[in-house]
C-alpha positions as CSV (number, residue, x, y, z in Angstrom):
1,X,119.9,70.4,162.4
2,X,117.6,70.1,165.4
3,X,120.0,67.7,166.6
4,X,122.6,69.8,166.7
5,X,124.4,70.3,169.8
6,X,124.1,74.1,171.7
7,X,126.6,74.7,174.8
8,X,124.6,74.7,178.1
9,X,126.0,77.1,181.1
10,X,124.2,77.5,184.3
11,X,123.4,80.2,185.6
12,X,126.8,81.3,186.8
13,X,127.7,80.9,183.3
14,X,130.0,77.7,183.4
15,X,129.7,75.3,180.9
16,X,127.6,72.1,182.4
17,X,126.4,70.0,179.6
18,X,125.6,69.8,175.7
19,X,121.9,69.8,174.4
20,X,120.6,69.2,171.3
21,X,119.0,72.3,169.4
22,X,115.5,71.5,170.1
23,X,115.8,71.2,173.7
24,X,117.5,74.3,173.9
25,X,114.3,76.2,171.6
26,X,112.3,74.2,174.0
27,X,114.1,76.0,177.1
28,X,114.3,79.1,175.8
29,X,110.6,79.2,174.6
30,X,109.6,77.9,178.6
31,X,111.8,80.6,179.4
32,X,113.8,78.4,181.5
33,X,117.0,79.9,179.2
34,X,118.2,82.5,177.5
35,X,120.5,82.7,174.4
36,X,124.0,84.1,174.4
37,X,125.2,86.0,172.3
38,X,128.2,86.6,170.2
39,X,128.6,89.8,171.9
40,X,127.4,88.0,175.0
41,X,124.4,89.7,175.2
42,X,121.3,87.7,176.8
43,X,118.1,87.4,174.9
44,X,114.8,85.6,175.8
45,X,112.6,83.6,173.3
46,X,111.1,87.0,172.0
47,X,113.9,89.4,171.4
48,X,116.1,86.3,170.1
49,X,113.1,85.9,167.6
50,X,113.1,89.9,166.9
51,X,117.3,89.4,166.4
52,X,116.5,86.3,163.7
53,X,114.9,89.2,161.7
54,X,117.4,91.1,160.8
55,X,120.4,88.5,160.4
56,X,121.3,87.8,157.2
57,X,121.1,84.3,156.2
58,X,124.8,83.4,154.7
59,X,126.9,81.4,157.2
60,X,124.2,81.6,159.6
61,X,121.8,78.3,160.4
62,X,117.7,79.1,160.8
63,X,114.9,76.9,161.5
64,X,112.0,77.9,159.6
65,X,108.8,77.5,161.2
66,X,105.3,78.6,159.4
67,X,105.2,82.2,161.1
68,X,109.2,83.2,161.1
69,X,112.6,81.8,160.8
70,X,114.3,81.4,163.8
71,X,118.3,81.8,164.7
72,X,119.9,78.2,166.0
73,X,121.5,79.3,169.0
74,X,125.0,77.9,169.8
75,X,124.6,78.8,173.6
76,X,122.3,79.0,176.0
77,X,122.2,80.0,179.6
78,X,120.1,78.3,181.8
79,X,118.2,80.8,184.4
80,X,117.4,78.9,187.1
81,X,120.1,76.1,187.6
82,X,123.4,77.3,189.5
83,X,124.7,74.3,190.6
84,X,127.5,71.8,189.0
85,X,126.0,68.5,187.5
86,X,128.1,65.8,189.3
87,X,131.8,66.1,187.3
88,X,131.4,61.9,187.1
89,X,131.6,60.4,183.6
90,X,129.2,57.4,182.9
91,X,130.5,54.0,183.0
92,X,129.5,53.2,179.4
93,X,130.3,51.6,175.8
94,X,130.7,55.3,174.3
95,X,132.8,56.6,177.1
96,X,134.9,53.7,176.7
97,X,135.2,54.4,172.6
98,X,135.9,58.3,173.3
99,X,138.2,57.8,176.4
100,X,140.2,55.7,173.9
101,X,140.3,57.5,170.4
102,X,138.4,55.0,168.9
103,X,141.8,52.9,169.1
104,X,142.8,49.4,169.7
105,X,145.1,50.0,172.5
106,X,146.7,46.9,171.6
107,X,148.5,47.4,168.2
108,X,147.3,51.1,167.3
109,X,144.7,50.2,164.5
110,X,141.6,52.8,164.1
111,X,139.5,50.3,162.3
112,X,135.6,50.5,161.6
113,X,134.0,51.5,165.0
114,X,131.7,48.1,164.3
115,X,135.5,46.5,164.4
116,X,136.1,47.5,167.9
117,X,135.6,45.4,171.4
118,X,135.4,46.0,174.7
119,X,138.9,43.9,175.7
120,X,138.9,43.0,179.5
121,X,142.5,43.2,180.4
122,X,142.2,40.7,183.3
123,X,139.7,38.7,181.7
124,X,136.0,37.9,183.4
125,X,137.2,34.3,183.2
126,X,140.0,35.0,185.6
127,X,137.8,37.2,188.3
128,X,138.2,41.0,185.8
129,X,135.5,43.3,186.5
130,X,133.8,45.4,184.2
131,X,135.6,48.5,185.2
132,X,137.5,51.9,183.5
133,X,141.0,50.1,184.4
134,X,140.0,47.0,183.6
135,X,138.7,47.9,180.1
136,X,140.0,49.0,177.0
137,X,139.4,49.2,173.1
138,X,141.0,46.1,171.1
139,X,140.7,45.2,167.3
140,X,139.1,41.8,166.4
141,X,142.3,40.7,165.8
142,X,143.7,41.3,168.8
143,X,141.2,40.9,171.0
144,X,140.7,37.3,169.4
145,X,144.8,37.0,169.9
146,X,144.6,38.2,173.5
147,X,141.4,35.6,174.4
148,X,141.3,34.9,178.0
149,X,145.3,35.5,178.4
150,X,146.6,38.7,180.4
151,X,148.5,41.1,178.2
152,X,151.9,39.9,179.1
153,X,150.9,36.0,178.7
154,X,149.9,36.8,175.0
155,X,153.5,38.7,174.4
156,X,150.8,42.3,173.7
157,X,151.5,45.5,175.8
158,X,148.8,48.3,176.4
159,X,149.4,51.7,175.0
160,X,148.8,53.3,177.8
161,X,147.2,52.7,181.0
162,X,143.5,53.0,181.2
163,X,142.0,55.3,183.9
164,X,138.2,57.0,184.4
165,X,138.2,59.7,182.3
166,X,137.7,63.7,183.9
167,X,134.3,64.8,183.3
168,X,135.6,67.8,181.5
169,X,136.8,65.2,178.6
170,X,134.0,64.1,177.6
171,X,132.4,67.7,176.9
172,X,135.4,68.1,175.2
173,X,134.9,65.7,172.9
174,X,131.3,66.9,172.4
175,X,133.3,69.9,171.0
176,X,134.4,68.3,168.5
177,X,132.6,69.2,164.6
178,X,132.1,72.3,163.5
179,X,134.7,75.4,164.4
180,X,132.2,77.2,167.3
181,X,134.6,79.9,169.0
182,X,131.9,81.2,171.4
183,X,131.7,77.3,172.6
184,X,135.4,77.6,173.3
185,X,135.3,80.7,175.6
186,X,133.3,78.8,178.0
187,X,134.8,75.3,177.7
188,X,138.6,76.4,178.3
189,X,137.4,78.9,181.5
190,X,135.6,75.1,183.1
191,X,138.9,73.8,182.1
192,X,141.1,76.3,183.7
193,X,139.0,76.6,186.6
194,X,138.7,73.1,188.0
195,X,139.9,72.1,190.8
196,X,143.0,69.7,190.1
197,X,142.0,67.1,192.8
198,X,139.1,66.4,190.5
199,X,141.6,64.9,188.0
């Protein structure tokens, strides 16, 4: 449970990042955040403690610590950070899996994530860089049928073509798990709110 993730807004109360449960009890105990509400109301470490009291327990997640349980917040607000983390996305091996479904891009397949490769489209062999339009997900099978060929030398064709992903995707797909409808309220304003040459 304490790795869990909570929503994370700044301080003008956009969504910026996911955090696990314990950083956000860590936060809100520093008092560098407070927790939001259902009704959106704003509580620090002591009323949110108070609050924990007097909710009942069915449907409702607690940590228990020797002097009291303790509500696990589902979002916090930071109170001292107002800017916008940079809207990049990370060049990296899970980016790559959740930019792509967790799907070959060759033949469709959602195998076993241990199944998957990194597939270099023009290959390394032939000057390819490690790149987001240069990579994509590929079965064993077809990555092993592809080798050091292009695509359209080994007769395969790409679902789709790759691209860097918008930051706003991969928080997205943080979203994913559990039904959190508070999470939503702030995820689809930092969707409808940025700027489309961010795309």
């Amino acid at each position: 449970m304490l790795s869990d993730g909570v929503l994370v807004l700044n301080r003008n109360w956009s969504a910026v990042h996911v955090c696990t449960v314990k950083r956000a009890l860590t936060l809100l105990f520093q008092g560098y955040a407070r927790v939001v509400g259902n009704d959106y109301q704003i509580h620090d470490f002591d009323s949110w403690r108070e609050l924990s009291k007097h909710v009942e327990q069915n449907g409702n997640e607690f940590i228990h610590t020797p002097g009291y349980p303790i509500l696990v917040p589902e979002v916090i607000l930071l109170t001292g950070f107002g800017k916008m983390p940079p809207r990049t996305v990370k060049f990296n091996r899970r980016n790559i899996y959740m930019r792509d479904h967790y799907t070959c891009q060759y033949c469709g397949v959602k195998p076993h994530r241990e199944e998957l490769t990194i597939d270099h489209i023009i290959p390394r062999s032939r000057g390819g860089r490690s790149t987001w339009e240069n990579v994509v997900l590929a079965c064993q099978s077809c990555n092993s049928s592809k080798g050091s060929l292009l695509p359209e030398e080994a007769g395969m064709q790409l679902a789709r073509t790759p691209k860097r992903p918008h930051w706003l995707s991969t928080l997205r797909s943080t979203l994913k798990g559990p039904e959190r409808p508070i999470w939503q309220r702030f995820v689809d304003a930092a969707y409808w709110n940025v700027a489309l040459e961010e795309e």
